[in-house]
C-alpha positions in Angstrom: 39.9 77.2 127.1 38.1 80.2 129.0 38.9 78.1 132.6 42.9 78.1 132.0 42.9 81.9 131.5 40.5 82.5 133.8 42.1 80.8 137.1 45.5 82.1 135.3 43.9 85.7 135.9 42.5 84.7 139.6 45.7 82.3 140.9 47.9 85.7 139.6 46.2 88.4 142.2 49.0 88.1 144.5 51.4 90.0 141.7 49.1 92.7 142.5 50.7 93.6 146.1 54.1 91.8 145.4 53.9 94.8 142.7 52.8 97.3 145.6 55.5 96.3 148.0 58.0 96.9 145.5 56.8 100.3 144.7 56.6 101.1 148.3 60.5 100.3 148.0 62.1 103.7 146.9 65.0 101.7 145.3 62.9 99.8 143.3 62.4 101.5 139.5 59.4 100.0 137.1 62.7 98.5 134.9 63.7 95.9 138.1 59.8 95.1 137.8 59.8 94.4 133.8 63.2 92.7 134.0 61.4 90.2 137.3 58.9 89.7 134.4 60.8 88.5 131.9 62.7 86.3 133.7 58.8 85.0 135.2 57.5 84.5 131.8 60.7 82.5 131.2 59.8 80.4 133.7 56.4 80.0 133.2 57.5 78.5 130.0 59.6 76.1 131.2 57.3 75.0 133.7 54.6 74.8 131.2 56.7 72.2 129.6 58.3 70.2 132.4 54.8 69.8 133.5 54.0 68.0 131.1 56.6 65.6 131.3 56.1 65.6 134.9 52.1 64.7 134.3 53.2 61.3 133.0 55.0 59.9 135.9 52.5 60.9 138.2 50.7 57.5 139.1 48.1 60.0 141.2 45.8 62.4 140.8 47.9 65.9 140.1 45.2 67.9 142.2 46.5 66.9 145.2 49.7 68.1 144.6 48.3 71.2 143.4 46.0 71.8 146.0 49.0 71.2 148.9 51.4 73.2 146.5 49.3 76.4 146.7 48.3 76.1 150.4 51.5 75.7 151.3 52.1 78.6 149.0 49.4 80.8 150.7 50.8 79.9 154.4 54.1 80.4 153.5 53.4 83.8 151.9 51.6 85.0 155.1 54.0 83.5 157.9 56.9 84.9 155.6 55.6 88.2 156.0 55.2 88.0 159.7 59.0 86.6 160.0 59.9 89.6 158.2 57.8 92.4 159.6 59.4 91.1 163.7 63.1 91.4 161.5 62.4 94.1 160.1 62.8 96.4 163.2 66.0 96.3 163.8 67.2 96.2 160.2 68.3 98.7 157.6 66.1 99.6 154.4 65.3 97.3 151.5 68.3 97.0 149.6 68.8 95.9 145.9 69.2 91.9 147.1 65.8 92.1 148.8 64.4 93.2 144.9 65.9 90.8 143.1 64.9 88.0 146.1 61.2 89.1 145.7 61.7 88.9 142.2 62.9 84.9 142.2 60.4 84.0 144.5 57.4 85.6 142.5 59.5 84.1 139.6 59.4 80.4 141.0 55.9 81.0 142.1 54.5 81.9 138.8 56.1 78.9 137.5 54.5 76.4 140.2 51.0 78.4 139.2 51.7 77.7 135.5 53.0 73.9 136.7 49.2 73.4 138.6 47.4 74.6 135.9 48.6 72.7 133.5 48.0 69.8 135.8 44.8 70.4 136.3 43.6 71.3 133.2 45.6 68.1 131.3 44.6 67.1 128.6 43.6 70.2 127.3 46.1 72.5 128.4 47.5 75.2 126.0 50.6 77.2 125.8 48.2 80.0 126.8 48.5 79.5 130.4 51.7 80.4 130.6 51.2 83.8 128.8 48.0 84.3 131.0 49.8 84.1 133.9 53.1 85.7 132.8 50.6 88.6 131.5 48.4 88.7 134.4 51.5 89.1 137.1 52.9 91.5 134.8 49.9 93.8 134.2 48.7 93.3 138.6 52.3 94.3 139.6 52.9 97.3 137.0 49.6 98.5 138.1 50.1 98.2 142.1 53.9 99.9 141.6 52.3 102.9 140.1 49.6 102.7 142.8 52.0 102.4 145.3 53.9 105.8 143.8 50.6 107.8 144.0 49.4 109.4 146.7 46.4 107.2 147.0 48.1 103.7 148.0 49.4 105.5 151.5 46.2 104.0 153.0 46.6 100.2 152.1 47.6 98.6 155.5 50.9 95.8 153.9 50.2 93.4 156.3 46.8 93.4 154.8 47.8 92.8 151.0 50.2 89.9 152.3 47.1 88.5 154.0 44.9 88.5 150.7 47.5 87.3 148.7 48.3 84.4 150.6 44.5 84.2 151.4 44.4 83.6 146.9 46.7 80.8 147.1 45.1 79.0 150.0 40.9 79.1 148.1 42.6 78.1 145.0 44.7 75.3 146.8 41.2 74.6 148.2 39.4 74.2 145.0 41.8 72.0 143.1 41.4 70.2 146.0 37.6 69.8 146.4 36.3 71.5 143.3 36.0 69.8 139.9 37.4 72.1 137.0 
């Protein structure tokens, strides 16, 4: 049981700057970021579940799909960022739709976290995961959008934080790939 809460806690450091790029975003108030989190613990739920429907008709092993989920998670998260920064030039500030984009994609990607861990821990997976990871994004977001609001988070380069979070998703696409859990 300590190995589903544990990679719930390690798969979920991304929230951390998804939570710090919203709190560089002036529109963005800590209610937009608890309302993203309700709606993401929704969805961990239901992917909690559907994932174990979906376990059944897989004729392979899950790990595979997990591993090439969350790589293709990482790489996306990284080149998305890139896209955007080269866009970003010529465009106006973040508006409200950008929020509530960042918060359906955070959303969907909490759900395919709580989806792969519940793949790769089948049998014994427990309707903890998706509380761990629901709690985890919620407690690394809420703590980055106050760090971005203090006068200390000035320093942190963004391109760096997009890095390292899609660096998180690519080692723990690489260990359900390679690694026995």
């Amino acid at each position: 049981m300590f190995l589903p809460i544990l990679s719930g806690l390690i798969v979920s450091i991304d929230a951390f700057f998804i939570g710090l790029s919203l709190g560089f975003n002036k529109r963005c108030r800590f209610l937009h970021l608890a309302i993203i989190n309700a709606f993401l613990l929704a969805l961990c739920i239901i992917g909690f579940f559907a994932a174990g429907h979906i376990y059944e008709l897989i004729p392979f092993e899950p790990d595979y799909i997990v591993g090439v989920a969350f790589i293709s998670l990482g790489l996306w998260t990284i080149l998305q960022y890139f896209a955007i920064r080269r866009i970003k030039s010529t465009e106006k500030p973040q508006s409200f739709k950008t929020i509530v984009l960042v918060g359906f994609v955070m959303s969907l990607e909490a759900m395919l976290i709580t989806m792969g861990l519940t793949f790769i821990f089948r049998p014994y997976s427990f309707f903890i995961i998706p509380i761990t990871v629901a709690a985890a994004h919620f407690g690394y977001s809420a703590s980055s959008f106050y760090l971005a609001r203090s006068k200390h988070a000035s320093r942190i380069s963004i391109s760096l934080s997009h890095i390292i979070s899609g660096l998180a998703l690519i080692v723990y696409g690489l260990m359900a790939l390679f690694v026995d859990l």
